[in-house]
FIKEVO-127949 format. One record per residue (C-alpha): residue number from 1; x, y, z; residue in three letters. Coordinates in pm, 1 decimal, decimal comma, padded with zeros to 6 digits. Example, Ala and Ser with C-alpha at 12.3 -4.5 7.8 and 13.67 -1.06 7.14 Angstrom:
<atoms>
   num          X          Y          Z   residuo
     1    01230,0   -00450,0    00780,0       ALA
     2    01367,0   -00106,0    00714,0       SER
</atoms>
This chain:
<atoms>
   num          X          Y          Z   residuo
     1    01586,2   -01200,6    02044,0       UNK
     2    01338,4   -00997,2    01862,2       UNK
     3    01398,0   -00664,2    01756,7       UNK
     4    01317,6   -00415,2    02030,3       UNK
     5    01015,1   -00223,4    01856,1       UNK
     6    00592,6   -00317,2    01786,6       UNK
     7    00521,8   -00587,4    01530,9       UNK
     8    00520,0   -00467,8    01174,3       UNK
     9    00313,0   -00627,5    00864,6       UNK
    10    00312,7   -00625,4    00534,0       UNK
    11    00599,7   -00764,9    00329,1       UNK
    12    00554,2   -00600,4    00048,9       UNK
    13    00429,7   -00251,6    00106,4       UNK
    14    00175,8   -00032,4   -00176,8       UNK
    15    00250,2    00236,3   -00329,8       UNK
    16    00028,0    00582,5   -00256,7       UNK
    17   -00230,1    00620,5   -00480,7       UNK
    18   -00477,7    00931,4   -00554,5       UNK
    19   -00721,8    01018,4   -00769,5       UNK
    20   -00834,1    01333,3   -00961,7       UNK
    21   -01147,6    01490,9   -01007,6       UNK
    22   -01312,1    01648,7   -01270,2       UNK
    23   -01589,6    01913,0   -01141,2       UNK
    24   -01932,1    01864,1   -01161,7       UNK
    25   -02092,2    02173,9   -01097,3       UNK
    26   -01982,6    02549,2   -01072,4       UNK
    27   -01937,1    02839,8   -01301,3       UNK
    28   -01753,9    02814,7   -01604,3       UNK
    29   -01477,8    02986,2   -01533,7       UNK
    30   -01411,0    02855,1   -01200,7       UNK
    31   -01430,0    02478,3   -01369,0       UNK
    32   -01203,4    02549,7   -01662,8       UNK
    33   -00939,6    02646,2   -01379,3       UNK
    34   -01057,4    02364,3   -01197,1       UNK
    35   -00979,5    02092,8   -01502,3       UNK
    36   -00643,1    02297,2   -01608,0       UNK
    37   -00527,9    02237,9   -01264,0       UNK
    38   -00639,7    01851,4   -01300,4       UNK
    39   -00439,8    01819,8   -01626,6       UNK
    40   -00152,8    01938,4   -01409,6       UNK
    41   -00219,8    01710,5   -01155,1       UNK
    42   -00141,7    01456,0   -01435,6       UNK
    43    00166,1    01570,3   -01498,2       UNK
    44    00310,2    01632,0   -01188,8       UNK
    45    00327,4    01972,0   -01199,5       UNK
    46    00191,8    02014,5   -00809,9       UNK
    47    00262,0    02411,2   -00754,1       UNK
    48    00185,2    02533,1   -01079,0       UNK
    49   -00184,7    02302,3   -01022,0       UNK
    50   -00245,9    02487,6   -00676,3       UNK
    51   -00163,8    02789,8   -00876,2       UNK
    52   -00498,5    02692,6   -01098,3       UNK
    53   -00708,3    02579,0   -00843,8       UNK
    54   -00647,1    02870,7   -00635,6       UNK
    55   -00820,4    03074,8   -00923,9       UNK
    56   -01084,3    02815,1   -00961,2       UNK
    57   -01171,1    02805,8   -00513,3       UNK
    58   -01119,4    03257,5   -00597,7       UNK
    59   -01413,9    03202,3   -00890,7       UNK
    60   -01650,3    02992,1   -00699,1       UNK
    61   -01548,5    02905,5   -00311,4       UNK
    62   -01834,2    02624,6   -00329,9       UNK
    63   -01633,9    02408,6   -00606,2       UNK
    64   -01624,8    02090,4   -00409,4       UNK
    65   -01344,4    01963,0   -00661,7       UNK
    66   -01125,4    02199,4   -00698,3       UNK
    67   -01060,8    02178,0   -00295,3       UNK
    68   -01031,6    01766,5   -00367,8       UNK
    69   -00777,7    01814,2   -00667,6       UNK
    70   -00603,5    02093,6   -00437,8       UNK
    71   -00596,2    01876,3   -00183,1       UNK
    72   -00444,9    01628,4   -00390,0       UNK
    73   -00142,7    01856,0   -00466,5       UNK
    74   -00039,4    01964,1   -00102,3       UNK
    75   -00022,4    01529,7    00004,2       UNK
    76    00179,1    01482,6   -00371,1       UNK
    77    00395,0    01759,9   -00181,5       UNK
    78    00450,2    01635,2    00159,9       UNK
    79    00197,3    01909,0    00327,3       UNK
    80   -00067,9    01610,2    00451,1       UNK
    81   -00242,9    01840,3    00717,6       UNK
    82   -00304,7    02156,2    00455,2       UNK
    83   -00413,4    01819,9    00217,7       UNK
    84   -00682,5    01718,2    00533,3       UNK
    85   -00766,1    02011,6    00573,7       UNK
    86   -00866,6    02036,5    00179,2       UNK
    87   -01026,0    01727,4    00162,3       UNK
    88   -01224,7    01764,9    00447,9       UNK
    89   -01365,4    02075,3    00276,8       UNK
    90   -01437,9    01893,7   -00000,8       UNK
    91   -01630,7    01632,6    00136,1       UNK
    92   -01826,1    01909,8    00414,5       UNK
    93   -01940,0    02084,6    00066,4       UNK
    94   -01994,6    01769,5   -00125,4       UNK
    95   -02099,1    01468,8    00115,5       UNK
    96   -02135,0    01235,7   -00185,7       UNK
    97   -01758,3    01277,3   -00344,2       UNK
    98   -01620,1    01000,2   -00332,4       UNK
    99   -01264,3    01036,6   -00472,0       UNK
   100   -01255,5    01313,5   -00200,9       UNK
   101   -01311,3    01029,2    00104,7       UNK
   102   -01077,3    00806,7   -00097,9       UNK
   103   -00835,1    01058,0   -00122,5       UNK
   104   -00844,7    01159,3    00232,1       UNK
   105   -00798,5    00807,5    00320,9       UNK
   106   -00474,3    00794,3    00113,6       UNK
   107   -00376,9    01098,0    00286,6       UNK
   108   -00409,6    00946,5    00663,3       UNK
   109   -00229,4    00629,3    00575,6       UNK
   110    00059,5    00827,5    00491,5       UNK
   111    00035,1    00989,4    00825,8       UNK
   112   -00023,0    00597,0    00949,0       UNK
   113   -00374,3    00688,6    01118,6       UNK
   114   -00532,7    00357,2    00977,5       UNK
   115   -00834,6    00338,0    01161,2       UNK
   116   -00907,2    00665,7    00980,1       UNK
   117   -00794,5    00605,8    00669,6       UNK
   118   -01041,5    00237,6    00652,3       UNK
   119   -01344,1    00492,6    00806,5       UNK
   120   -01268,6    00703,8    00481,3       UNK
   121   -01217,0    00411,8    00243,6       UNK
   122   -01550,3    00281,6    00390,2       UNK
   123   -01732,4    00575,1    00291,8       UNK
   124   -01614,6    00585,5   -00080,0       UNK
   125   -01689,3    00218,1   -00074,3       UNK
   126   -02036,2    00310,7   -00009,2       UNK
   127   -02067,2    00582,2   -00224,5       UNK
   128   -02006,1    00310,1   -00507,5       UNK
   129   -01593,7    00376,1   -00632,3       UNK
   130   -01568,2    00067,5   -00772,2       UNK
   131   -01197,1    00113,0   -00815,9       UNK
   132   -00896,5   -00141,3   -00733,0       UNK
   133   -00699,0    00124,3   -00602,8       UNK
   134   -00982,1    00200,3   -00298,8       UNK
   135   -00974,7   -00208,3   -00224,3       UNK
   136   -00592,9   -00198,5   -00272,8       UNK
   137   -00536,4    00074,8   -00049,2       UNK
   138   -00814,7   -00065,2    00240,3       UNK
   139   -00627,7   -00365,7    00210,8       UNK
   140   -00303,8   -00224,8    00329,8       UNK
   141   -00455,0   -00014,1    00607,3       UNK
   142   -00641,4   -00345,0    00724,3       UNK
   143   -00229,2   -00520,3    00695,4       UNK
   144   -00119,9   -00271,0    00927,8       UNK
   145   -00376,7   -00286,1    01149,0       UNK
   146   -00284,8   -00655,4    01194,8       UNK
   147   -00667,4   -00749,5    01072,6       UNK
   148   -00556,1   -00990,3    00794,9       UNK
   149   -00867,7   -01161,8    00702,3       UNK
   150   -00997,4   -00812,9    00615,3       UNK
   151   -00696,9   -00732,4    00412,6       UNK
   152   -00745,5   -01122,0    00197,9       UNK
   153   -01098,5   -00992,2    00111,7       UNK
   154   -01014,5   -00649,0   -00012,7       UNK
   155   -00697,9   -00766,5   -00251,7       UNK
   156   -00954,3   -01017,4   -00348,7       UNK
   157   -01158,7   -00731,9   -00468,2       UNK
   158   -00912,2   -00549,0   -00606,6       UNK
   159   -00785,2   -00871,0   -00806,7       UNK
   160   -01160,6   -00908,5   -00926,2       UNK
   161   -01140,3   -00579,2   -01052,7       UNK
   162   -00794,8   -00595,2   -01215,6       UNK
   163   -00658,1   -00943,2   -01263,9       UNK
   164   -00353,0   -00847,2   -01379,0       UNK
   165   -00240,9   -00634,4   -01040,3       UNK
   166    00102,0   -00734,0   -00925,7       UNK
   167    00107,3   -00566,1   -00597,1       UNK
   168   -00249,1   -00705,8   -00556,2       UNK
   169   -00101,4   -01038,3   -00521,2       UNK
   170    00193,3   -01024,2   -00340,5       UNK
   171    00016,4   -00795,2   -00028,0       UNK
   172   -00251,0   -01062,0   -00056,9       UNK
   173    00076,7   -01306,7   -00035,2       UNK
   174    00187,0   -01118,6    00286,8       UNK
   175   -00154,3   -01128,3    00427,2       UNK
   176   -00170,0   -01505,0    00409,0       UNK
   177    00158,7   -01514,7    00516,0       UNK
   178    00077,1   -01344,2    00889,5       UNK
   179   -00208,8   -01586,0    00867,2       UNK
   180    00021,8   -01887,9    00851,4       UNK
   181   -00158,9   -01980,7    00556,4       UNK
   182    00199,4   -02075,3    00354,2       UNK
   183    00082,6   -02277,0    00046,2       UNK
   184   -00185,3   -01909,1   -00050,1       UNK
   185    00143,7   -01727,0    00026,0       UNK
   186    00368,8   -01878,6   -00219,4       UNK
   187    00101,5   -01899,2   -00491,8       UNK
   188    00028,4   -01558,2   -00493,9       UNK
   189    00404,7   -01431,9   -00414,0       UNK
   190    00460,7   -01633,7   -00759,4       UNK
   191    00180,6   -01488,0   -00946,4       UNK
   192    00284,6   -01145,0   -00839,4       UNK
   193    00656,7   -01241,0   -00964,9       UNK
   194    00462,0   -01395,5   -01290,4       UNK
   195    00309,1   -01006,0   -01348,3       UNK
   196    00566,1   -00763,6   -01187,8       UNK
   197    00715,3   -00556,5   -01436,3       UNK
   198    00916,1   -00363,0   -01135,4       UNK
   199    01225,6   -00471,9   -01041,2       UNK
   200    01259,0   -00401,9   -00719,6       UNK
   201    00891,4   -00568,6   -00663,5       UNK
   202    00990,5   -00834,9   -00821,5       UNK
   203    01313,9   -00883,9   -00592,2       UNK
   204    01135,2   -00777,2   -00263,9       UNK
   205    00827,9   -01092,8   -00369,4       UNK
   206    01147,5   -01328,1   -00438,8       UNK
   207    01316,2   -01254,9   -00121,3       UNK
   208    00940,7   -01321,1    00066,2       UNK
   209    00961,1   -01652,5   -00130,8       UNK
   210    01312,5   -01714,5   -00010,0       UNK
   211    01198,0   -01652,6    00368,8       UNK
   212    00891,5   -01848,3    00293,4       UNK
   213    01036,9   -02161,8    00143,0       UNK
   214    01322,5   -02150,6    00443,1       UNK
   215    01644,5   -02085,8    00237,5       UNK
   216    01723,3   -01787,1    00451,4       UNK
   217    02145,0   -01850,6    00519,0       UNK
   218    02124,5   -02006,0    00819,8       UNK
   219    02518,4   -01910,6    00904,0       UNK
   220    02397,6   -01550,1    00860,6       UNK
   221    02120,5   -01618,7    01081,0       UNK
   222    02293,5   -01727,5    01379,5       UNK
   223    02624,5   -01473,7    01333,2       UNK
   224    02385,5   -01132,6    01270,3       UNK
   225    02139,9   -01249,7    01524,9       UNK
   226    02388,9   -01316,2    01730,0       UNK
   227    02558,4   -00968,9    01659,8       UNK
   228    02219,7   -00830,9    01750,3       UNK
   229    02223,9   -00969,6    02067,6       UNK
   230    02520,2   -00887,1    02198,3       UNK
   231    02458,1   -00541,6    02096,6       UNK
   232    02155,2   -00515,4    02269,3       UNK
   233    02393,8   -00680,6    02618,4       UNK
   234    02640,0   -00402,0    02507,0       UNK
   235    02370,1   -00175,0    02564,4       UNK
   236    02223,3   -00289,6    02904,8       UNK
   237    02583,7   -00298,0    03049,3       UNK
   238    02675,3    00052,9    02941,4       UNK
   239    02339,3    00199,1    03111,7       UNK
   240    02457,2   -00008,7    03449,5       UNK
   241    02794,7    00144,0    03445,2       UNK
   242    02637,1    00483,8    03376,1       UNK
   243    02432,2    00448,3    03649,5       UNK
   244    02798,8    00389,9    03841,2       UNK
   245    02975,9    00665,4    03686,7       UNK
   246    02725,3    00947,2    03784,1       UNK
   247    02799,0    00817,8    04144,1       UNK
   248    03166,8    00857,7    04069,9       UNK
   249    03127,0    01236,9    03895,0       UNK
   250    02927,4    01295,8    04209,3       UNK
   251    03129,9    01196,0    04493,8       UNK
   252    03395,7    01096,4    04381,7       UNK
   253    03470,8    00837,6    04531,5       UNK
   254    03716,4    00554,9    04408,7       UNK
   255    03491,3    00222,3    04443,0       UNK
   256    03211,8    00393,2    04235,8       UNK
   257    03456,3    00540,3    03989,0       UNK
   258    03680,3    00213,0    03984,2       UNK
   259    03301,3   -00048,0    03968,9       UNK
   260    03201,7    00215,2    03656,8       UNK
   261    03516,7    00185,7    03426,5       UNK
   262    03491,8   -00209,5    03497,7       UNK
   263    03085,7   -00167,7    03338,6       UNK
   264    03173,2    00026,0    03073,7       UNK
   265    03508,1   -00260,6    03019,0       UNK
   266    03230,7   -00522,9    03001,3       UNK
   267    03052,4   -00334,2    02756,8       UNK
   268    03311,3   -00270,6    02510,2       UNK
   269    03408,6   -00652,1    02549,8       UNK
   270    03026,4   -00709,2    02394,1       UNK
   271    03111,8   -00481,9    02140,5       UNK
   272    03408,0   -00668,5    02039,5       UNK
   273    03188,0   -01034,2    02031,0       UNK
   274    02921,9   -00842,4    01798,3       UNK
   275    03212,5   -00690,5    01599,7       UNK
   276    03390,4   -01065,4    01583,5       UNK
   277    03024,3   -01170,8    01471,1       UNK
   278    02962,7   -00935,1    01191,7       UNK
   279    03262,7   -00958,0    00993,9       UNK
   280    03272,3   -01335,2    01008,2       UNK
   281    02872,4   -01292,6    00860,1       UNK
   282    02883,8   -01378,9    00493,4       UNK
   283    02740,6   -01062,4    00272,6       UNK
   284    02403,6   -01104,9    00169,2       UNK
   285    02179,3   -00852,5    00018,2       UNK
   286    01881,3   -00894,6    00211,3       UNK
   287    02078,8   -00815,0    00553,2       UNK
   288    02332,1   -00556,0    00451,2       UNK
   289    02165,2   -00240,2    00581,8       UNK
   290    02143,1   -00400,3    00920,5       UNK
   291    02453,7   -00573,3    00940,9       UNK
   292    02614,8   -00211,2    00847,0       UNK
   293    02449,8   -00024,8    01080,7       UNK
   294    02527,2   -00329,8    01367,0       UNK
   295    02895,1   -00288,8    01295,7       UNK
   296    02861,8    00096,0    01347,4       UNK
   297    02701,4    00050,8    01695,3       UNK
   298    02962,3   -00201,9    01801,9       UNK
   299    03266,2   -00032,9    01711,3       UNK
   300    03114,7    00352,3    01825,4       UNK
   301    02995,6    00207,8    02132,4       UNK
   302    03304,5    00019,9    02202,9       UNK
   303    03530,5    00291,6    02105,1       UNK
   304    03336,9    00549,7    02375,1       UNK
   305    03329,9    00313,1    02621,3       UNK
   306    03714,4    00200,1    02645,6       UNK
   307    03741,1    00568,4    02671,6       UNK
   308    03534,2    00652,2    02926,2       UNK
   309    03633,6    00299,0    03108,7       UNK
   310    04028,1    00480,3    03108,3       UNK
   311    03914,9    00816,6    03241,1       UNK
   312    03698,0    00679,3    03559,2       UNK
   313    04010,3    00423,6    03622,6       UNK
   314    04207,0    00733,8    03645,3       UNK
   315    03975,9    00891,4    03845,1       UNK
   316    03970,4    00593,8    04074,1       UNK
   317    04345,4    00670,2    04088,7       UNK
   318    04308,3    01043,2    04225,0       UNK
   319    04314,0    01193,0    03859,1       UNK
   320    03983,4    01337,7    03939,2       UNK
   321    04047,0    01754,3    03805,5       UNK
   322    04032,6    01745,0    03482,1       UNK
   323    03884,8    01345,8    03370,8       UNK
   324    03602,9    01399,9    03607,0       UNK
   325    03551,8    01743,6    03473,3       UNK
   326    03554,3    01610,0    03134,9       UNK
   327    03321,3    01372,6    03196,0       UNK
   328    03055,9    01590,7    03323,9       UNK
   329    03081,1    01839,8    03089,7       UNK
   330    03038,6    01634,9    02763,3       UNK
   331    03334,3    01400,3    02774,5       UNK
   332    03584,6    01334,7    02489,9       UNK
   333    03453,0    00990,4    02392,6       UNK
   334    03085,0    01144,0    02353,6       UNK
   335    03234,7    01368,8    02122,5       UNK
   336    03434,1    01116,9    01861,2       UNK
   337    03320,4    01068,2    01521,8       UNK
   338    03253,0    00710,7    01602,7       UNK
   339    03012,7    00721,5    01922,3       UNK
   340    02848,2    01019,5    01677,3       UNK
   341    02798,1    00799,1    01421,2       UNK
   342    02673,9    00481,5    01637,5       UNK
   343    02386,3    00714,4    01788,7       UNK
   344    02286,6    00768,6    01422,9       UNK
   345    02272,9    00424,1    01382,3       UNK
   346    02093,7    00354,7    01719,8       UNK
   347    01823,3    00632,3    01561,0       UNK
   348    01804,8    00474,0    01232,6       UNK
   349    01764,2    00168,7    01362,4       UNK
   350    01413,1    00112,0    01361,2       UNK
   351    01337,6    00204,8    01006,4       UNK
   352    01594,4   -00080,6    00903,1       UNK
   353    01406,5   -00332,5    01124,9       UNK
   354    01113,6   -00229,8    00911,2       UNK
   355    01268,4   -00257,0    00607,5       UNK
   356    01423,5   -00589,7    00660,6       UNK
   357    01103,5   -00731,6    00822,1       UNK
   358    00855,2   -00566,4    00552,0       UNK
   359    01151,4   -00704,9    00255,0       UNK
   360    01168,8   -01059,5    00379,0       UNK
   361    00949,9   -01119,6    00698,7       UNK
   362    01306,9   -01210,6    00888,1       UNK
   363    01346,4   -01121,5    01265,9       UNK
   364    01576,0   -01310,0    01503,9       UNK
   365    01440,5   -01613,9    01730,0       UNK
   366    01381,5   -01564,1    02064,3       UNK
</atoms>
């Protein structure tokens, strides 16, 4: 069973990447501002470089730079549409800029608009940045926009331009990877090992090397998967008995309250296979987050069901006052700390898929 969610792609994700700009033209004042706040750009010192800029855009509102480098400062920060909105200022009063495209570009692959972001990375392209970070950062856009003959030729580029690029290699490694292309993979997933001086690259390349070469655990294959799929039948039997018990809270009636505690029993009997599943899975790093957050579906899910399975077999039985009542208005087993924490898991779900797909290119057969 595949994980419930769109295909993801790279295995090995880059990092964001910006540039700075020094101004070009403008009065004196307004560029000696300008270049203080780009020394604090440097240093990561993002409020105190608006801070500058703002007295460089006060001094001449026509410094194309100073908008770029602001812009720069609000995406460091998190603030990505006050960061558009800068760049695009930049680039409206200088159409030639391009550090501003690129770091527009940047700015809409962190907000995962990727056709957007390769439009912008075009443009500086074109306006001659011959830099690996613009091919580097194409390259990724192109990986998750599933176009991965695009994304070979950019990391080419940007290995051209710096040889010695260890993320270069190993997103080049995914790319071939998607491609099926398995013997480009591993070389470059070992020449990105050969150059990493990160540690957590390097483990994340090794771990795509593991997948590659098949030596993912095969026990913990078939026991998470496994786990994963009875989770997901867990899930389908406890909207069917749902379905049942809003019947029962309506009318009241003992075959729809009796037919909905017998659902939600067959979904807490899941739970307890995917539970039985997990902790017979042998610990491996790769796996843990989603094996974790597996074992706190199961047992929340279970838990709130064998509760709500007791109170509509005692409203079967005439008890319908207060468990119906109950039920309606919130229920107890909605309310434990363990069906709580299972809907956290159910949210956070996704991003683990992500991160165990982009750390190892694993998903479950179908």
């Amino acid at each position: 069973m595949k994980r419930p969610m769109s295909a993801v792609v790279a295995a090995i994700l880059v990092a964001g990447l910006a540039l700075a700009a020094a101004a070009r033209a403008g009065s004196s004042a307004a560029i000696e501002h300008n270049n203080r706040g780009n020394d604090l750009l440097k240093e990561h010192r993002w409020e105190e470089a608006i801070t500058e800029l703002d007295k460089a855009i006060e001094l001449d509102p026509n410094l194309a730079t100073a908008y770029n480098n602001r812009g720069r400062a609000y995406s460091e920060l998190g603030q990505y549409d006050r960061a558009l909105d800068e760049y695009g200022t930049a680039v409206q009063l200088d159409p030639t800029d391009a550090v501003a495209f690129y770091n527009r570009g940047a700015t809409y692959s962190e907000l995962e608009q990727y056709e957007q972001a390769v439009a912008d990375y075009d443009k500086a392209i074109e306006l001659d940045l011959e830099d690996s970070a613009v091919y580097l950062q194409r390259g990724f856009a192109y990986l998750r926009l599933e176009l991965y003959e695009q994304a070979v030729a950019d990391y080419d580029k940007a290995i051209e331009l710096d040889p010695g690029h260890a993320l270069a290699y190993a997103n080049r490694g995914s790319a071939y990877r998607h491609l099926d292309q398995k013997a480009q993979a591993k070389a470059d997933y070992e020449k990105a090992k050969s150059l990493s001086s990160d540690p957590t690259l390097t483990a994340q390349v090794q771990e795509s090397l593991d997948r590659l070469a098949g030596t993912w655990p095969s026990e913990w294959e078939d026991l998470v998967c496994g786990a994963f799929a009875a989770v997901h039948d867990l899930s389908e039997a406890g909207r069917s008995a749902s379905e049942k018990a809003k019947a029962c809270a309506k009318a009241g009636g003992a075959d729809d309250c009796l037919n909905g505690a017998v659902g939600f029993e067959a979904a807490a009997k899941h739970a307890d296979a995917a539970i039985r599943l997990l902790e017979a899975a042998p610990s491996w790093p790769p796996g843990q987050p989603w094996v974790d957050n597996l074992m706190t579906q199961a047992v929340g899910y279970r838990d709130s069901d064998r509760l709500l399975a007791a109170s509509l077999e005692a409203a079967a039985d005439g008890d319908t006052a207060s468990l119906l009542a109950a039920y309606v208005g919130g229920s107890v087993a909605l309310k434990q700390p363990t069906y709580i924490a299972a809907r956290k898991a159910t949210d956070s779900m996704k991003q683990v898929f992500n991160d165990l797909y982009e750390e190892t290119g694993f998903v479950c057969p179908d």
